[in-house]
N, C-alpha and C positions, 0 to 999 in steps of 0.2 A: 572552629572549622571555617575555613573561607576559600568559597567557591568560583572560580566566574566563568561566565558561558557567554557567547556568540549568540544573539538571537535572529532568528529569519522566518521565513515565511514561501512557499513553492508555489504559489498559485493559489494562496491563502491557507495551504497547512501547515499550521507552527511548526519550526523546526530549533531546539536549542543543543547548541554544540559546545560540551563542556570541552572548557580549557586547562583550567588547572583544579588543585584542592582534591581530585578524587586519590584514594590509595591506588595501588598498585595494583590491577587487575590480574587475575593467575591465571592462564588457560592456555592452551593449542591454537584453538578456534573461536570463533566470534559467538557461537551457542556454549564454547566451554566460558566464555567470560561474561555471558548474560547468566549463566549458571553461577559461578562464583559470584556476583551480584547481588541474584536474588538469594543467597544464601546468606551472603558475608556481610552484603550491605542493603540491607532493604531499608534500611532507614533513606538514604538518598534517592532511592524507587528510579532514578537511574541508569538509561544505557549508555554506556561507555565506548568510544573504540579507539584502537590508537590513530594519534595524528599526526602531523607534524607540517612545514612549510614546505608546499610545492612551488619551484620558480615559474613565473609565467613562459610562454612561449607562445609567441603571435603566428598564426593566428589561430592556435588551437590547442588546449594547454592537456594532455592527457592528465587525468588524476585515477589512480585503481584505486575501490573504496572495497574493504571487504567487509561483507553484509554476510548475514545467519544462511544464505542462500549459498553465497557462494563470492566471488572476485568478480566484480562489479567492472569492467572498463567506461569512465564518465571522461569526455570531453567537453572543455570549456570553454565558449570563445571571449577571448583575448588580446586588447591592445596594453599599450606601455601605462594606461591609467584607470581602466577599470575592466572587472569581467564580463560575460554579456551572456548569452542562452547557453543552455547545457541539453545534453544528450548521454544519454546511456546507451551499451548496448547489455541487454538481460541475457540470462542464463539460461538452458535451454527448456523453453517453453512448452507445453505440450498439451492437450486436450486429455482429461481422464476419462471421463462419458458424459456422452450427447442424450441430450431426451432424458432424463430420470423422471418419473413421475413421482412425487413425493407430496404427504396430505399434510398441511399446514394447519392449524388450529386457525377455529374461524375464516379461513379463508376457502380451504379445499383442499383439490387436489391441485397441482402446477406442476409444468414442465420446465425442468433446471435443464443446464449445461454445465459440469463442474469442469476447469482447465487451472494449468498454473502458469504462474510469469515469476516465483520467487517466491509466493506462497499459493496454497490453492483458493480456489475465491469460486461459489456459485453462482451464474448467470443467472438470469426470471426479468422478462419485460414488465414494463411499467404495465403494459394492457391488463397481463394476468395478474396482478396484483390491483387492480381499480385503481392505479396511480395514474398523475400527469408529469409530466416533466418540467415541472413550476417547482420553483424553489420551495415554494408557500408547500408543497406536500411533505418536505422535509423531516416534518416531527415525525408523521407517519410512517413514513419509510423506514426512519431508524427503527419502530419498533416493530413493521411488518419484516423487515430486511436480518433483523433478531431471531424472531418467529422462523422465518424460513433457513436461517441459520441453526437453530435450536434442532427444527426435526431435520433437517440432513443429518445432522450429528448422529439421531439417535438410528437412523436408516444404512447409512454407509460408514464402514471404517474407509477413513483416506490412509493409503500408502504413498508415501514417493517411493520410486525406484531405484534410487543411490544413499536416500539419507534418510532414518528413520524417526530421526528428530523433527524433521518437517515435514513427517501426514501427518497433519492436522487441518482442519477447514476456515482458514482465516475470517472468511467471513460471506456477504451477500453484496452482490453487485447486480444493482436494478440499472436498465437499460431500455432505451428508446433510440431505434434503430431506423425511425422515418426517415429522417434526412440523409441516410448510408447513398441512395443512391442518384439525389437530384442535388442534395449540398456536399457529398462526399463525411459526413457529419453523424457521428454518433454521441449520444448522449447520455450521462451514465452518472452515478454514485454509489460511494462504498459504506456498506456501514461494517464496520471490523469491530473485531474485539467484543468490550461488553457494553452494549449501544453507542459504540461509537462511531460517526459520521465523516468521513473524509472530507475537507472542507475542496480537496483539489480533485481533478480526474483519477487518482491514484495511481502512482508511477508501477509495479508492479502487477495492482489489475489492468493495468491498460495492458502490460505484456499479456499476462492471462488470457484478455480479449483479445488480442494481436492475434495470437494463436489459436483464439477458436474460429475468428474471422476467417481465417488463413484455411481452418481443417471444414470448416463449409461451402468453402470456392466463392468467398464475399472480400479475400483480398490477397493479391497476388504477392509475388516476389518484387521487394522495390516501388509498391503503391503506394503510397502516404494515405492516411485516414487523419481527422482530427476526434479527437475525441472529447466533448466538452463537460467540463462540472456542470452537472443541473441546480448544483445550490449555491454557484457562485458565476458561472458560465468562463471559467476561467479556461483556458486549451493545454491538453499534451498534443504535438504531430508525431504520428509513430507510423510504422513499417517492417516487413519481413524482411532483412538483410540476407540472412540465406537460410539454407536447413540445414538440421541436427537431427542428435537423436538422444533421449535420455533414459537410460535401459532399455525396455524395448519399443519403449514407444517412438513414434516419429514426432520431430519437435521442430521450433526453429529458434534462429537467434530473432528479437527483437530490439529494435532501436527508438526510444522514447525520449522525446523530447518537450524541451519547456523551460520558463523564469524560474529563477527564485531573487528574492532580496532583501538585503541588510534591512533590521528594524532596529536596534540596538546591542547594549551587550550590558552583561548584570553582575553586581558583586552580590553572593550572599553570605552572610556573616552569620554565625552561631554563640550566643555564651553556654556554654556549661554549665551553669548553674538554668538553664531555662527549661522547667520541665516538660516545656514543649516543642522543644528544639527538634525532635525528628518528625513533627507534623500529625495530623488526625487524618481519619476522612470520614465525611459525611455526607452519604449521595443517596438518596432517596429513590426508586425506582417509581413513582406515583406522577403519571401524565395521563390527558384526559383520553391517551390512544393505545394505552397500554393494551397488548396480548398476550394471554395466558397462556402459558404451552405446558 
C-alpha cells in the first residue's frame, strides 16, 4: 500500500489531507463514506473525502467542501503565487438550551449553554470550572471539559432537527468572556472526542459560540468578535452574516475566519509481509488530574 497526504496545520491543529492510495470510498454522503470507512477500512482509521484541483481566482477563490454537517462554502484569498486567509460560511447554527444545570463529578453543579455551528458543543466558563485561561491549565481542562462532557451525555439526549446522525454532543468548550467587551475578545478551548484538545479556537465551535453570542444579545448582525485559542492564543475573526432557521429553531449563518499552512507532505509505504502493518494503539488514560465519572 502506498499512501501520500498533504500536511498542514489551522492555527496549530494538524490537518492531513489524503491524496492518493486510499480505495474507493462508497457512499451518498460524507457520514455514508465515514460509515463505509469505519467498516471497510479501519485499518487506515482514516477520513476521506473527495477532491480534486480548484483553479485560483484573485482575489477570492470559492472552494465548497462537503463536511458530515452539511456543504461548507470556504473562500480563499488569492494572488497568482500563493493562498492567503480563508473563511467559511457555517451551516445554520442555532442555540439548543440556555442555562442547563448539570452535576459533574467532583466538581458540582454548573451551568451549560449547549448550541451547534456543525456539531453540538457545551458551553461552562473557565470561573465555574476553577480554571484560568493560561495555557498551563491545559491538562486540566481536558479532563474537566471530559468530565462535563461525560455527564451531559448521560442528562440529555441531543437531537438535530434535520439529521439524526448528528445529535450527538461533540464535546466541551471552556470559555472566558472577560475581554467580550473592553478587547472585543473571547477566549476559549475544545476538548472533543475522547480527551481530545483542540490545539486552535475550533472552527465549528466558534460557529456554535457565534450563535449563542448572537441568541444573548452579545453579538449583533455583521459585528466581528475574535475568538482566541487559550492553549496557543492563535485567532479565528467571526460574525453573524444573517439569519436562518433549522427546523424550528431560529439559527443563523456564521462566518469564521482564520490561517492555516503547508508543513509538508508524506509518503507512507506498507509491505505485506509486516505483521504490523495496520498499526496498534496504546493510550493509557493515567494523569495526575484524572476525573472519575
Amino acid at each position: 500500500m502506498r499512501v501520500t497526504t498533504c500536511e498542514m496545520h489551522t492555527c496549530g491543529e494538524p490537518l492531513r489531507i489524503v491524496e492518493t492510495g486510499l480505495p474507493d470510498i462508497i457512499g451518498n454522503t460524507i457520514l455514508d463514506k465515514v460509515a463505509f470507512i469505519r467498516e471497510n477500512c479501519d485499518d487506515i482509521r482514516k477520513y476521506c473525502v473527495d477532491n480534486g484541483i480548484v483553479e485560483a481566482e484573485e482575489p477570492e477563490t470559492l472552494v465548497n467542501i462537503q463536511c458530515p454537517c452539511g456543504l461548507i462554502p470556504t473562500y480563499v484569498s488569492s494572488n497568482k503565487e500563493r493562498s492567503g486567509r480563508v473563511r467559511f460560511h457555517s451551516v445554520p447554527s442555532f442555540v439548543l438550551q440556555m442555562d442547563v444545570s448539570v452535576r459533574v463529578p467532583k466538581i458540582g453543579v454548573i451551568t451549560v449553554d449547549i448550541s451547534y455551528g456543525g456539531a453540538f458543543y457545551a458551553f461552562v466558563s473557565t470561573d465555574a470550572l476553577g480554571l484560568t485561561s493560561k495555557a498551563a491549565d491545559a491538562l486540566t481542562a481536558v479532563e474537566v471539559g471530559q468530565a462535563v462532557t461525560n455527564a451531559i451525555k448521560k442528562l440529555i439526549k441531543i437531537k438535530h432537527p434535520e439529521n439524526e446522525d448528528l445529535g450527538f454532543l461533540a464535546g466541551t468548550i471552556i470559555v472566558d468572556r472577560t475581554g467580550l467587551d473592553t478587547k472585543n475578545l473571547v477566549r476559549q478551548m475544545a476538548v472533543f472526542a475522547d480527551h481530545e484538545l483542540d490545539r486552535s479556537p475550533c472552527g465549528s465551535g466558534t460557529a456554535a459560540h457565534i450563535a449563542l453570542l448572537h441568541a444573548k444579545g452579545l453579538l449583533g448582525v455583521n459585528c466581528e468578535k475574535t475568538f482566541q485559542s487559550i492553549v496557543n492564543d492563535s485567532k479565528f475573526v467571526g460574525r453573524v452574516i444573517r439569519k436562518a432557521t433549522c427546523g424550528l429553531f431560529d439559527a443563523v449563518i456564521a462566518e469564521v475566519g482564520g490561517n492555516a499552512y503547508y508543513t509538508g507532505r508524506s509518503l507512507f509505504t506498507s509491505e505485506d509481509e509486516d505483521p504490523l502493518m495496520t498499526g496498534f494503539t496504546s493510550r493509557p488514560r493515567m494523569t495526575a488530574h484524572t476525573i472519575e465519572t
